[in-house]
N, C-alpha and C positions, 0 to 999 in steps of 0.2 A: 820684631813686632810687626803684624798683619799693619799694612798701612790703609788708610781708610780713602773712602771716595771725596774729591774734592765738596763742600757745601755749597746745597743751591744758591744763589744772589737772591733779593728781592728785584723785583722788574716794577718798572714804570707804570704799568698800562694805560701808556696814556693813548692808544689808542682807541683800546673800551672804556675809559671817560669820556671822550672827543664824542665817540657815538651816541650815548648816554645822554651828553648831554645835546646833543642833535637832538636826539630824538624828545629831548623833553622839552626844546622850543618847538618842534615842531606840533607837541600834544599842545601846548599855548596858542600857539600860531591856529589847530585846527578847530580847537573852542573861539577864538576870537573871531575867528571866518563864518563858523557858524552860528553866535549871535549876531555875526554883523548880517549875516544872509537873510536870516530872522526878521531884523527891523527894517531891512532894506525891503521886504516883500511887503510891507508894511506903508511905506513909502511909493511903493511901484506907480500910483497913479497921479502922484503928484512931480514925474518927472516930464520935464519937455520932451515931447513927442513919442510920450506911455499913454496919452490922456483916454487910447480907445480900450487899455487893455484894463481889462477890470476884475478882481476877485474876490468872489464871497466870501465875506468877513470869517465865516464857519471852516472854509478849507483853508483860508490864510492861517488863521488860528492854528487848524492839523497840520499843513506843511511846516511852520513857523517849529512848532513843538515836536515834528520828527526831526527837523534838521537839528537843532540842539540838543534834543537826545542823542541822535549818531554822535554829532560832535563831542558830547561829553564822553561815551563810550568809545569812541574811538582815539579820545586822548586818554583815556584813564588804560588803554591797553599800551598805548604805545608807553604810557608812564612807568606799565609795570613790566615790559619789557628793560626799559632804562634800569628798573632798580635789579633786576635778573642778573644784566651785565653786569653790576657793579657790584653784587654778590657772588656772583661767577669771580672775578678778581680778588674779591676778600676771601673767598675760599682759596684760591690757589696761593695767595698768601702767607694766610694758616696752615697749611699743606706745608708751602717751603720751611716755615719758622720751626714748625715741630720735625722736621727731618733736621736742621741745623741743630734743635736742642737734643736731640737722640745722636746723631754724630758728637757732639762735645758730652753726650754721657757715657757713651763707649769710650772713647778716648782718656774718658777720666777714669773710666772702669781697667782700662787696659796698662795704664801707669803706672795704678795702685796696687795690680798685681805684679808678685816675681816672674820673673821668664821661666815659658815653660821649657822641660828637658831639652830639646829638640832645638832651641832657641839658642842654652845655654851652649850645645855643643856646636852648632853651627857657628856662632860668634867665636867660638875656641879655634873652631879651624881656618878662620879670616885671619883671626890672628896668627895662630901655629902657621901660616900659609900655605895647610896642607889641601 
């Protein structure tokens, strides 16, 4: 009988979680900097020795409302780069299981049949020890 190639393992990867999940504190971490940049501009002139710097309520508003745009947008990319990775692993997952169930269906296929001619006589002559 044709012997079959060992089955792939499943793997860890717990290297593309570790990153995954980097990367989606870091999408938290870049909305939380960017409201906090927000309110902080906000604040700007009621800090100890800010008192000369002054900005109009209308482009605090704009700057206020670009920074938390990027920051959403730029967490929401880095988020869906995270779920990529972790789709990228659950594909190669699925990949290895259906190689493992196609190996144990040849295998069952190859059982169930008799030995072909060529099989029969080769075992003959291990035996015979010719």
């Amino acid at each position: 009988m044709a012997a079959l190639t060992s089955k792939p393992r499943d793997r860890l990867h717990f290297a593309v979680k570790f990153a995954a999940g980097a990367m989606r504190v870091a999408a938290v971490i870049v909305v939380l900097a960017g409201i906090g940049g927000a309110v902080a501009l906000f604040y700007l002139p009621s800090i100890p020795g800010a008192e000369s710097l002054f900005v109009p309520p209308l482009l605090a508003i704009a700057v206020a409302a670009g920074a938390v745009t990027f920051s959403l947008i730029y967490s929401l990319i880095l988020w869906g780069f995270a779920d990529g990775l972790v789709l990228l692993a659950d594909v190669d997952d699925a990949q290895r299981a259906t190689q493992r169930q196609l190996a144990d269906v040849i295998l069952a296929q190859r059982t169930e049949r008799r030995p072909f001619h060529g099989e029969v006589v080769a075992a003959t002559q291990v035996r015979n020890g010719s």
